[in-house]
C-alpha positions in Angstrom: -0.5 3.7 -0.8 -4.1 4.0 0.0 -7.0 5.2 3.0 -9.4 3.3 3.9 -12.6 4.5 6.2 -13.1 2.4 9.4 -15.5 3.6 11.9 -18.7 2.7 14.2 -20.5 1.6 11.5 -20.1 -2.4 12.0 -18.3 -4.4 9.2 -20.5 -7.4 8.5 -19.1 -11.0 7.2 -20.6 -14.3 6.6 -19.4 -16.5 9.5 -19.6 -20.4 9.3 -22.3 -21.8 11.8 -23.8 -25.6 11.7 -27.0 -26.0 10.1 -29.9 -24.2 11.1 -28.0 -21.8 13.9 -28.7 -18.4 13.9 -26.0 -16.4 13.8 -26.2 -13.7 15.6 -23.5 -9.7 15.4 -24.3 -7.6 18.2 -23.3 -4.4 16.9 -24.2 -0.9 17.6 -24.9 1.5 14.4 -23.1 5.3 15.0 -21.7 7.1 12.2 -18.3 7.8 13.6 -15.4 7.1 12.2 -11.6 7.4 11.3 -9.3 6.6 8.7 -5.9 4.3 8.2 -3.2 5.1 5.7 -2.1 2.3 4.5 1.9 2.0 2.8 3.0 -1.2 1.5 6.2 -2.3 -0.4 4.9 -5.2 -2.3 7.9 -7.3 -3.0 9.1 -7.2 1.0 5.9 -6.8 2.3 7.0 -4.4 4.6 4.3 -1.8 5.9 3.6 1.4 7.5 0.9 2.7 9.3 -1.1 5.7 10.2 -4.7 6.4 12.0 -5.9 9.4 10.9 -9.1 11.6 11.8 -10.3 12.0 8.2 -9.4 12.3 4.8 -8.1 15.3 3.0 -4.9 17.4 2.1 -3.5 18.3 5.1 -4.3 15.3 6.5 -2.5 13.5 3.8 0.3 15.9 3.6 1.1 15.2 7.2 0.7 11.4 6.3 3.9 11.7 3.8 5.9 13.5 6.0 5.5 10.9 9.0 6.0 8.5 6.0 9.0 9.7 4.3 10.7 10.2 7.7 10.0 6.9 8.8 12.0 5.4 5.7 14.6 8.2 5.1 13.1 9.7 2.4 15.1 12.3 0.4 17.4 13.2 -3.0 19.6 9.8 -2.3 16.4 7.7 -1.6 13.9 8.7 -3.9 10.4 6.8 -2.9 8.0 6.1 -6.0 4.3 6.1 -4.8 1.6 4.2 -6.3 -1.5 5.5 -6.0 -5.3 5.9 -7.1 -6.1 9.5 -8.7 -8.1 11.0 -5.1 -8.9 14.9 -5.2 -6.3 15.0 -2.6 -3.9 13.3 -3.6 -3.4 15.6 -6.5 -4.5 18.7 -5.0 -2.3 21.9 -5.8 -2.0 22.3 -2.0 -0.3 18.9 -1.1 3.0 19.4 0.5 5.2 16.3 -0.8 8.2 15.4 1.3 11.7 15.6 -0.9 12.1 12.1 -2.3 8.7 11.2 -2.5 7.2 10.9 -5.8 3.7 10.1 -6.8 2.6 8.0 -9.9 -1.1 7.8 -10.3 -3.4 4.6 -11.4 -5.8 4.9 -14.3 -9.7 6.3 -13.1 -11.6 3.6 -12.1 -9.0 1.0 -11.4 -8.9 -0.4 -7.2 -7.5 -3.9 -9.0 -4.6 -2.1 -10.0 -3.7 -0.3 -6.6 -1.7 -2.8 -4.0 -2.6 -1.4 -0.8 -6.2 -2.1 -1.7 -5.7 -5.8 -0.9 -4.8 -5.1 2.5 -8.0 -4.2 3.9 -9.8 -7.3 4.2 -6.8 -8.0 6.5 -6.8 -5.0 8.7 -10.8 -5.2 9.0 -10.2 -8.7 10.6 -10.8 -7.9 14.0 -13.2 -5.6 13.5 -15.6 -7.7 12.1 -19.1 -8.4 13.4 -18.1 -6.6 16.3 -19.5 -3.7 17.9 -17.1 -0.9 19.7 -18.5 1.3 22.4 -16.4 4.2 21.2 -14.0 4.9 18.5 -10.8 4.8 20.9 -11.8 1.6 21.8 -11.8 0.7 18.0 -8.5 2.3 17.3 -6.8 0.4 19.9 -8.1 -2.6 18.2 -7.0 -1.7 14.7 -3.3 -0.4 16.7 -2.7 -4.1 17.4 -3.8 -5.8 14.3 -1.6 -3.0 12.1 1.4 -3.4 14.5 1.3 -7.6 14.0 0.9 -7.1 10.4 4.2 -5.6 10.4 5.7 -8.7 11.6 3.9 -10.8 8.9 5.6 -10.1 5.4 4.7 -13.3 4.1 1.5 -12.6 4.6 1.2 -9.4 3.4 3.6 -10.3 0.4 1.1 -12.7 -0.8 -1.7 -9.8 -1.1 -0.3 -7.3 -3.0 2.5 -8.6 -4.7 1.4 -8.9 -8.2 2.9 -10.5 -11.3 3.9 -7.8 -13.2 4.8 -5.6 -9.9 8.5 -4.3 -11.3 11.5 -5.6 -9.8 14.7 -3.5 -8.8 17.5 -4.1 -10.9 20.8 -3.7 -9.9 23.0 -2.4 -12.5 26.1 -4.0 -11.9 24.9 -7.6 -11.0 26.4 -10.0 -12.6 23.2 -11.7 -13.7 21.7 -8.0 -15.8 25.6 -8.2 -17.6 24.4 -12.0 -19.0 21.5 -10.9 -19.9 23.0 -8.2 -21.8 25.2 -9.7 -23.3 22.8 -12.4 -24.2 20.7 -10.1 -25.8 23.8 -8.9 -28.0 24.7 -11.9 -28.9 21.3 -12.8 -30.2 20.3 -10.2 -31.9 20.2 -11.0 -35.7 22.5 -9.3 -38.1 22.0 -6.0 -39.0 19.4 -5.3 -36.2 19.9 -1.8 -35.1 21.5 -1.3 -31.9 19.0 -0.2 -29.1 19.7 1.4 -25.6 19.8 -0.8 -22.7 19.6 2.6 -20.0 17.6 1.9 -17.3 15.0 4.5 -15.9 16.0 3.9 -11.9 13.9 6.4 -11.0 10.7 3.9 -11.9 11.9 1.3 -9.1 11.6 1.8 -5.5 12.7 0.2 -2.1 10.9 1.3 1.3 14.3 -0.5 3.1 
């Protein structure tokens, strides 16, 4: 889960152009702007998506309670949250929806959180481009979040990363091998070790 600060304020990118054409982003400077909240299941690449006035506690408290509403959030489908360590994402005055739980990335660490690779994606459109008003901006990003929800390939490919944990399923046949794999492997005399599995570290948005 992350925010990410999109306003009137162009968003300039190198464009490719033949040789010795000007390129030219007719764009008009204002310092208005909004924010999207950004949730992303990695390993579907399934997505959610809010536009938001601003940034702050009660603004992000109303976030998770769209959010964990929208995915049946609750004690029988907890939701594990990875996020970056904001003021308000840890404030003493955050409401947290039942069955949402936060886990928050080491300071200094935007590689780390998966959402983060996202917004390249959703500042597509709005590239070199110049909005007479933030409405007309927030229809645009409407339509580019809204097709991103159709493209889990896509957004799989972003935020997926290698060592992203997988849900395991207890009684598949396939943890039992490995199990018993392991058992069978281990040398003599090698003390016995617990094969419990926290469930409460592995998440699924669906």
């Amino acid at each position: 889960m992350d925010e990410h600060r999109i306003g009137l304020k162009p968003i300039l990118r190198r464009v490719w152009a033949p040789k010795g054409t000007p390129v030219r982003a007719v764009v008009a400077q204002r310092s208005q702007w909004m924010d999207a909240y950004g949730f992303v299941h990695p390993q579907s690449g399934q997505t959610s998506w809010l536009l938001m006035p601003s940034v702050n506690v009660f603004e992000f408290s109303a976030a998770l309670e769209v959010f964990a509403q929208e995915i049946g959030a609750g004690p029988e489908k907890p939701i594990l949250l990875v996020l970056d360590g904001a003021g308000w994402h840890s404030s003493p005055h955050l409401r947290l929806p039942a069955g949402l739980h936060l886990l928050f990335l080491p300071p200094s660490s935007p590689e780390r959180e998966p959402c983060e690779r996202l917004w390249p994606l959703t500042n597509e459109p709005l590239a070199n481009r110049g909005f007479p008003t933030l409405d007309a901006l927030e229809q645009v990003q409407i339509e580019r979040c809204r097709w991103m929800q159709t493209q889990t390939s896509l957004v799989r490919a972003s935020p997926c990363f290698h060592w992203w944990p997988t849900p395991l399923d207890r009684t598949s046949t396939d943890l039992v091998w490995r199990a018993n794999h392991a058992q069978q492997a281990r040398p003599q005399g090698e003390a016995a070790h617990s094969d419990h599995i926290d469930r409460s570290k592995f998440f699924k948005s669906a």
